[in-house]
One Martini backbone bead per residue (centre of mass of N, CA, C, O) as a GRO file, in nm:
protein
  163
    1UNK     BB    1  -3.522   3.587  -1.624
    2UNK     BB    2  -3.479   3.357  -1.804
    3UNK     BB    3  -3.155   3.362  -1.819
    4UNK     BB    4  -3.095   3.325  -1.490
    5UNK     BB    5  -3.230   3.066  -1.453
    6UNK     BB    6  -3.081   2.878  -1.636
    7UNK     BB    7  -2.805   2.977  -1.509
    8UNK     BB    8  -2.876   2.867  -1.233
    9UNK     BB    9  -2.913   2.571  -1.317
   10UNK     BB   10  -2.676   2.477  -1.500
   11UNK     BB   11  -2.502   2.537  -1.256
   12UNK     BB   12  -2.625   2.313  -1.026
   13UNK     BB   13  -2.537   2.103  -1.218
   14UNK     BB   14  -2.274   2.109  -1.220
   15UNK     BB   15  -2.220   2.082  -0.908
   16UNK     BB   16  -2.361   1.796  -0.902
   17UNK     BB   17  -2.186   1.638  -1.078
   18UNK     BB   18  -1.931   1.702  -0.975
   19UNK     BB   19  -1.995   1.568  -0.667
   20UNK     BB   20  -2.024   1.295  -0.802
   21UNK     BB   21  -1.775   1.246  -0.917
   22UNK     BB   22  -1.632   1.272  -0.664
   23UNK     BB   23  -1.746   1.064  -0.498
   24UNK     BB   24  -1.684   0.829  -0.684
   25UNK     BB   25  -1.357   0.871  -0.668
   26UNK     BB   26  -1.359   0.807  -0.352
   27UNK     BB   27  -1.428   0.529  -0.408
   28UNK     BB   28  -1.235   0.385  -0.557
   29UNK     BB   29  -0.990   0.490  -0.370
   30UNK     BB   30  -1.118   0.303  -0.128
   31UNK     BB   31  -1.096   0.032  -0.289
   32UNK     BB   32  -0.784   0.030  -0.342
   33UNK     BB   33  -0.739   0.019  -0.052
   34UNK     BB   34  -0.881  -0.251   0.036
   35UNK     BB   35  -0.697  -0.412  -0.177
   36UNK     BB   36  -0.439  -0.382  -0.033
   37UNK     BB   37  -0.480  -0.425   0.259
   38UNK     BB   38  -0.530  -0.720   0.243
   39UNK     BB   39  -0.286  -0.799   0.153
   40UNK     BB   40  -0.134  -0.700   0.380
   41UNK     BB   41  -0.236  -0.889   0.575
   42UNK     BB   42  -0.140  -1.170   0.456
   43UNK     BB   43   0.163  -1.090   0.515
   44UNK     BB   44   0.127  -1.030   0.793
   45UNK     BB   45   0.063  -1.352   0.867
   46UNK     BB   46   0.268  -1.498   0.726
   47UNK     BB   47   0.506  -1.361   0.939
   48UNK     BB   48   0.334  -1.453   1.214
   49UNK     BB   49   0.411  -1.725   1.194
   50UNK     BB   50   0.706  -1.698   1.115
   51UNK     BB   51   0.754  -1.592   1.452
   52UNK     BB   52   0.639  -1.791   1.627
   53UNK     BB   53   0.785  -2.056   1.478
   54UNK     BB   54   1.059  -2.015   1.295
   55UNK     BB   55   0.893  -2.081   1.019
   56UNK     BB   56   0.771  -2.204   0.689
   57UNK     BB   57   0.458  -2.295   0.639
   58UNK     BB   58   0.173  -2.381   0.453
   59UNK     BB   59   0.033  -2.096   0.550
   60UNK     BB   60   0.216  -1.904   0.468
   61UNK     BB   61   0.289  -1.955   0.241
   62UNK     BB   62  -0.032  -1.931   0.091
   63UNK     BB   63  -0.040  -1.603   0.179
   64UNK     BB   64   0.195  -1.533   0.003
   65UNK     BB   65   0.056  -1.632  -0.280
   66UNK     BB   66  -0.222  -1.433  -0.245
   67UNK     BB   67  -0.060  -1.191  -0.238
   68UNK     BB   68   0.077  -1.191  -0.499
   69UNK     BB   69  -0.150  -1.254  -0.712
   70UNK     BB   70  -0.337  -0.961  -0.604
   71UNK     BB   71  -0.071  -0.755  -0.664
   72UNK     BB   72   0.002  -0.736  -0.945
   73UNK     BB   73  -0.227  -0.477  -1.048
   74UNK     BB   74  -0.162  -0.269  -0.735
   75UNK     BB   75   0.128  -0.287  -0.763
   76UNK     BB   76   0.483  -0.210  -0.830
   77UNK     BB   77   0.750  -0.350  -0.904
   78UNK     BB   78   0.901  -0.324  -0.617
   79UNK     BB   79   0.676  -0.511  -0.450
   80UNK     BB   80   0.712  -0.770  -0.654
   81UNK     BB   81   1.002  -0.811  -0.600
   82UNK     BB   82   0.941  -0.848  -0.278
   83UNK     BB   83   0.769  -1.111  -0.355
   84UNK     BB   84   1.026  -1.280  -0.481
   85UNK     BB   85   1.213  -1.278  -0.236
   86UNK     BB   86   1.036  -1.387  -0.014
   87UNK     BB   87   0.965  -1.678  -0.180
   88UNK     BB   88   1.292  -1.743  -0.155
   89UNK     BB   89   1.278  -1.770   0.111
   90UNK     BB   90   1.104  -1.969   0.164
   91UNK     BB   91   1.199  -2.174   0.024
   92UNK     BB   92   1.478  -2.228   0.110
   93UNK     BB   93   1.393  -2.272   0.429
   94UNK     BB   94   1.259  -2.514   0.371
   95UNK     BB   95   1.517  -2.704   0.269
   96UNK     BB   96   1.543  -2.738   0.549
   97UNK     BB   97   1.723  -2.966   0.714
   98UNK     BB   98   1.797  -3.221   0.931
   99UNK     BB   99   2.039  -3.336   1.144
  100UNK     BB  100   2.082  -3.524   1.379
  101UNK     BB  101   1.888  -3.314   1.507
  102UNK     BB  102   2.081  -3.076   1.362
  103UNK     BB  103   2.159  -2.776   1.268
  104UNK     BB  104   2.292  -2.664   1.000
  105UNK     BB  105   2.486  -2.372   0.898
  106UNK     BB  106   2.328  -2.325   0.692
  107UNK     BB  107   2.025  -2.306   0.861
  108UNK     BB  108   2.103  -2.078   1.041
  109UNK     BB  109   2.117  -1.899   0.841
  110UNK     BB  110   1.872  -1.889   0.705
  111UNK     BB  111   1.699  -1.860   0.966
  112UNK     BB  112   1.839  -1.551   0.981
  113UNK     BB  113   1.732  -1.441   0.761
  114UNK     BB  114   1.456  -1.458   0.803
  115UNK     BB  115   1.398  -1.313   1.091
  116UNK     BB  116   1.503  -1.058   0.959
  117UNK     BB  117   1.291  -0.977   0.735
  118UNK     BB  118   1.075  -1.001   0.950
  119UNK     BB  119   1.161  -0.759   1.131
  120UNK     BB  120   1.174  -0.572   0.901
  121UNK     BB  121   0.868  -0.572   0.812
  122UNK     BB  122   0.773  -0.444   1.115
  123UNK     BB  123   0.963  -0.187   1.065
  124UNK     BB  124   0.910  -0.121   0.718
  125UNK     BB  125   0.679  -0.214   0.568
  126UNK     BB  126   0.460   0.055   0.593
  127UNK     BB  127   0.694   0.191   0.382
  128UNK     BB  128   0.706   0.030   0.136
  129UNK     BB  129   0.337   0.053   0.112
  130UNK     BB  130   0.264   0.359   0.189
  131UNK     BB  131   0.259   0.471  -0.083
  132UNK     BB  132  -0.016   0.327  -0.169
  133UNK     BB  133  -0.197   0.372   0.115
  134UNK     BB  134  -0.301   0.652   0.019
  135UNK     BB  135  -0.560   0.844  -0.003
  136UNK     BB  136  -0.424   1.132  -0.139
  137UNK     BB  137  -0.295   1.043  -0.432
  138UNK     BB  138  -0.621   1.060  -0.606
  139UNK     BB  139  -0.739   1.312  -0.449
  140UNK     BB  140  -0.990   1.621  -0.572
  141UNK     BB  141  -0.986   1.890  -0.478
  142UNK     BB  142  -1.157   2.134  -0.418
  143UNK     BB  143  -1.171   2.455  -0.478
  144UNK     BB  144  -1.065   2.552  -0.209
  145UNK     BB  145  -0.813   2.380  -0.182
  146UNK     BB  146  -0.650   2.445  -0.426
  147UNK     BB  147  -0.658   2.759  -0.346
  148UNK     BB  148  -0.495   2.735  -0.082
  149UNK     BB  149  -0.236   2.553  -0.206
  150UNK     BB  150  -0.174   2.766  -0.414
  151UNK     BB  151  -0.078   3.002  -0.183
  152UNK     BB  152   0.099   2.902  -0.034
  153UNK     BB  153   0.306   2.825  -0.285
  154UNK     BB  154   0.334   3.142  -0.329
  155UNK     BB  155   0.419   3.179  -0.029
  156UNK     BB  156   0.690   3.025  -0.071
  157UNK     BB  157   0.807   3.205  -0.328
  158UNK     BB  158   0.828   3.490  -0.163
  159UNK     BB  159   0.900   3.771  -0.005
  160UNK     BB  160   0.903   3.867   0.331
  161UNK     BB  161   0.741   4.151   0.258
  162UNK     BB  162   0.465   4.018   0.116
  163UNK     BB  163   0.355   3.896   0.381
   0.00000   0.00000   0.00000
């Protein structure tokens, strides 16, 4: 008797381990969400400024520059990259003058690139981010989820009469 009980509490223990450890790991990957989505919420006010004014101000700057100093750990190179290319847009675009009250030619087409960009970012970010932002990417299935996922891969590799 003594040996069943032993062995149904350190069951038990182990039981209740793995579930904190759950726990803990889905905390973490919930925290990792959170500081994605402000980032990406900074760059979407930033965006959302030069949409409305279809310039570059002071606070967009500040916003896009906030979002990418904590981008730098959080995200990969593909971002990082995509936050120096809007950077390079945003400086262009700001030394943009007007000459005697009329934007020069080249005004016109920077202030359109500025726009395609903002429009891309409407149509397009969500999926640009959208890998970092999943929150399935490192959470631990439960061991019944495993095994119903692994029985699929098997049946998914099955010849039609074995199903």
């Amino acid at each position: 008797m003594n040996a069943w009980a032993t062995t149904m509490i350190s069951g038990l223990v182990f039981v209740v381990a793995y579930l904190q450890w759950r726990t803990a790991h889905q905390k973490v990957v919930l925290d990792l969400f959170d500081r994605r989505l402000a980032i990406y919420e900074k760059l979407r006010q930033s965006m959302r400024i030069i949409n409305q004014t279809g310039k570059v101000s002071d606070e967009a700057d500040r916003l896009l520059l906030e979002a990418e100093s904590e981008a730098a750990f959080l995200f990969g190179p593909d971002i990082q990259e995509y936050f120096r290319d809007l950077w390079m847009l945003y400086v262009q675009s700001r030394l943009i003058t007007r000459d005697n009250g009329y934007l020069s030619q080249d005004a016109v087409e920077q202030s359109r690139k500025l726009m395609k960009t903002v429009g891309e970012f409407y149509n397009s970010g969500h999926y640009r981010f959208g890998r970092y932002m999943r929150m399935d990417q490192m959470l631990v299935p439960t061991p019944l989820e495993w095994l119903v996922e692994r029985n699929r891969q098997r049946l998914s590799y099955a010849d039609e009469h074995q199903r």
